[in-house]
ZAVO-910074 format. One line per field, with one value per residue (C-alpha): residue in three letters; x, y, z. Coordinates in nm, 3 decimals. Layout:
ZAVO-910074
r = c(ALA  ...) $
px = c(X  ...) $
py = c(Y  ...) $
pz = c(Z  ...) $
//
This chain:
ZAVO-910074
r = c(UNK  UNK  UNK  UNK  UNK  UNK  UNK  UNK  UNK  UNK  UNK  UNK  UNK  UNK  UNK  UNK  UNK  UNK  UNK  UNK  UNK  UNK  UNK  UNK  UNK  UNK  UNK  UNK  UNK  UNK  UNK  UNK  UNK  UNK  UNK  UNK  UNK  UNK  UNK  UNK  UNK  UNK  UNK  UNK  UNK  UNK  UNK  UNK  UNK  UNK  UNK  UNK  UNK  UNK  UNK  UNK  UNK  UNK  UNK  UNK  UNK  UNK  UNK  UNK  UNK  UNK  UNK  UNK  UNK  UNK  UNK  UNK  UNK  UNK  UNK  UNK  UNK  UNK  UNK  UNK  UNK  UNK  UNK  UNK  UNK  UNK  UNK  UNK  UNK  UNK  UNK  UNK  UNK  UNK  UNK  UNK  UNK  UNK  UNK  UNK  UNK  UNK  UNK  UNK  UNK  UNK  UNK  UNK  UNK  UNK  UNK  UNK  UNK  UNK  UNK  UNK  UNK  UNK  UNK  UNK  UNK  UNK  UNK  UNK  UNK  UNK) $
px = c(0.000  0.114  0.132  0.170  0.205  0.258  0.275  0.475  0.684  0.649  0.958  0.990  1.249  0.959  0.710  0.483  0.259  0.066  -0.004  -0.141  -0.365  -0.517  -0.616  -0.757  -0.847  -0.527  -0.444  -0.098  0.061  0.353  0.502  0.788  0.751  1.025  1.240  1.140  1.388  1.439  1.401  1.560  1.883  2.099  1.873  1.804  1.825  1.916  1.673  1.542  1.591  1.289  0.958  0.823  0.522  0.441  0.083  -0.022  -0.353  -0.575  -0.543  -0.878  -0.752  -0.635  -0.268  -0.327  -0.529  -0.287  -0.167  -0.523  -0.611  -0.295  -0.380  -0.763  -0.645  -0.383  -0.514  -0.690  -0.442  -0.111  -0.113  -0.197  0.079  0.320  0.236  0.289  0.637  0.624  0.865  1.021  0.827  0.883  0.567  0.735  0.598  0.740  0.632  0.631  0.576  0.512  0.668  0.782  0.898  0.636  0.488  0.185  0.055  -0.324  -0.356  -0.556  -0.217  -0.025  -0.170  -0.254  0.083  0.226  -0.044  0.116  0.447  0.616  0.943  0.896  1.060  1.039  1.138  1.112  1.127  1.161) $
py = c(0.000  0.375  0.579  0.979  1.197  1.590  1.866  2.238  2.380  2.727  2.952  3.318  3.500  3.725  3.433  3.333  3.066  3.192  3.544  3.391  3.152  3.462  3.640  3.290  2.957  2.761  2.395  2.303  1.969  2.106  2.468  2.683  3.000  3.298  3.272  2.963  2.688  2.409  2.084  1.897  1.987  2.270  2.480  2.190  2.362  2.693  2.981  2.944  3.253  3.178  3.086  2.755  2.571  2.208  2.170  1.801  1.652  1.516  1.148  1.099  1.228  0.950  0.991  0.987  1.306  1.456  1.701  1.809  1.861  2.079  2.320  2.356  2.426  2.677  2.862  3.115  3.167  3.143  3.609  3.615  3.306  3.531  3.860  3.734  3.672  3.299  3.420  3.047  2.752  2.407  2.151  1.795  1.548  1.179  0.888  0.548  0.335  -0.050  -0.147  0.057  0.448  0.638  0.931  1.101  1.483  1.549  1.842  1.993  1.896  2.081  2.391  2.393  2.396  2.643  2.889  2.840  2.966  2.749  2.522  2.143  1.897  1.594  1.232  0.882  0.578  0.259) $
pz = c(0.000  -0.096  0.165  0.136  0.475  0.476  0.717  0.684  0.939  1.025  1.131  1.197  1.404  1.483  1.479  1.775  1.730  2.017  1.882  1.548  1.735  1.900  1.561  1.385  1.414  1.351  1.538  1.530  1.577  1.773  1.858  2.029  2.144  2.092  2.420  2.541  2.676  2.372  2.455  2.150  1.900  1.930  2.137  2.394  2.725  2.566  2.474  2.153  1.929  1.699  1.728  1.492  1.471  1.247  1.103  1.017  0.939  1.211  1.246  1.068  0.788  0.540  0.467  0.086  0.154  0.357  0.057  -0.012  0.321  0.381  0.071  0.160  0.537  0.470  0.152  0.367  0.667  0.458  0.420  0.776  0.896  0.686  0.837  1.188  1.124  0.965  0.711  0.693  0.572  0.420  0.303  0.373  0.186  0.288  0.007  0.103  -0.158  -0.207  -0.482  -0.786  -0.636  -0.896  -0.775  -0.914  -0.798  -0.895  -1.113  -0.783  -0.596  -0.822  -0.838  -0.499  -0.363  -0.614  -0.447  -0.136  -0.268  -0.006  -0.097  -0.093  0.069  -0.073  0.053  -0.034  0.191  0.033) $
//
């Protein structure tokens, strides 16, 4: 069975998650506030300097959806992620295919993430 998962991170030396979730409806699947105390890689223990945030579909979400869902979620809050300071962010898309590695983006896929203007990352796990 194919299997597609996605989520963006969200990074802004000026970005707090908190702020944002004050002004709109967001959910995110993890976040660090500007000046808190890191608790994993090179800020472990150490104030971080920036604030972040990951978004990831809900578990009900099938992972083959995960794309769409993404776009639909974040084609109306993208401007106002942006002006609160999430000047960073990357879509990761992880494949894991069963079988043959061939990879197919809907037309609606395509588009939809060149909207969001945001880099891709893009990996494959065989």
């Amino acid at each position: 069975m194919v299997e597609i998962k996605a989520s963006i991170q969200i990074y802004g030396n000026n970005f707090s998650p908190e702020n944002l979730k004050r002004e709109i409806q967001i959910e995110f699947s993890s976040f660090i506030e500007k000046g808190s105390i890191g608790k994993l890689g090179r800020y472990k223990n150490k104030i971080c300097p920036y604030g972040s945030a990951t978004i990831s579909p809900p578990e009900e979400v099938d992972h083959n959806d995960s794309i769409i869902w993404l776009i639909e979620y974040l084609s109306d809050k993208i401007d106002i992620i942006r002006k609160h300071g999430g000047q960073d962010m990357t879509l990761s898309i992880a494949y894991y295919p069963d079988g043959q590695c061939n990879c197919v983006f809907s037309l609606e896929e395509i588009e939809g993430l060149a909207k969001l203007k945001v880099p891709i990352h893009f990996s494959v796990y065989c």
